[in-house]
C-alpha positions in Angstrom: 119.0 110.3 122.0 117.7 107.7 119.6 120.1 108.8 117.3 123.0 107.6 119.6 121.0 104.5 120.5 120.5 103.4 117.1 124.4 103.8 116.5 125.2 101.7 120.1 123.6 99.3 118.2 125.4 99.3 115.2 128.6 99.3 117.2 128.0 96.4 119.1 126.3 94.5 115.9 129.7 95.1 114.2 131.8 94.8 116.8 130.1 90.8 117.6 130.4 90.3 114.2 133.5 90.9 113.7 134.6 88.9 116.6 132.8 85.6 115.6 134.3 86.0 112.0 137.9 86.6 113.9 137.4 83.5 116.8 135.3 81.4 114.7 136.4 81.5 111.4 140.2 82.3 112.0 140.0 85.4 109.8 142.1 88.3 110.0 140.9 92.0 109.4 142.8 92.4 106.5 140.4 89.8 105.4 136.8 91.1 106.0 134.6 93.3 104.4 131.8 94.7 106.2 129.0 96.8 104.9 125.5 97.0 104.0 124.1 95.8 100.6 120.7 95.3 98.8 118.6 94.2 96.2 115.9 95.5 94.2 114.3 94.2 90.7 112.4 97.5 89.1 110.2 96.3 86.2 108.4 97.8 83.8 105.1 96.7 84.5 102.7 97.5 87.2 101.8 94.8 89.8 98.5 95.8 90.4 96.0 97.2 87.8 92.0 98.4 89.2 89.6 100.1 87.8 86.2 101.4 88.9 83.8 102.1 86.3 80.1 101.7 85.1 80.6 101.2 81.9 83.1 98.7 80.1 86.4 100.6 80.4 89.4 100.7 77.6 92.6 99.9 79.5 95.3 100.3 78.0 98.4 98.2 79.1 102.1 98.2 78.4 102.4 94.8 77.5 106.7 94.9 77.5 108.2 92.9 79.7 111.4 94.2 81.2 113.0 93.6 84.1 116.8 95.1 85.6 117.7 93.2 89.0 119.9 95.0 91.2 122.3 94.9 93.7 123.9 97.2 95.8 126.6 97.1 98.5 128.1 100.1 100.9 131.5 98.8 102.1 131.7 100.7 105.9 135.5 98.4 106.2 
């Protein structure tokens, strides 16, 4: 049941959107690409470091800095 909810939703989302980018923006089909994209930007390094101890701990740190931004895109049209 939410399965088919969640994808009445969709429909319409598109649907609306696709009729605002027709009526608004005079585009044609042809013209469109709909889909669903992304980003991400994995690094390296960890955001967080803690540490509980009683005594002074060693920590040992990767210190290079690298960094791969992302983006992805599922054309659905």
């Amino acid at each position: 049941m939410l399965k088919n909810k969640l994808k009445e939703i969709l429909e319409h989302n598109l649907t609306s959107a696709m009729k605002y980018l027709k009526e608004a923006k005079g585009l044609k089909e042809k013209e469109m690409a709909m889909g669903f994209m992304d980003e991400t930007s994995p690094q390296l390094t960890a955001n967080t470091v803690r540490i509980w101890s009683f005594e002074k701990p060693k920590i040992i740190k990767n210190t290079t800095r690298m960094k791969a931004n992302t983006i992805g895109f599922y054309a659905i049209r």
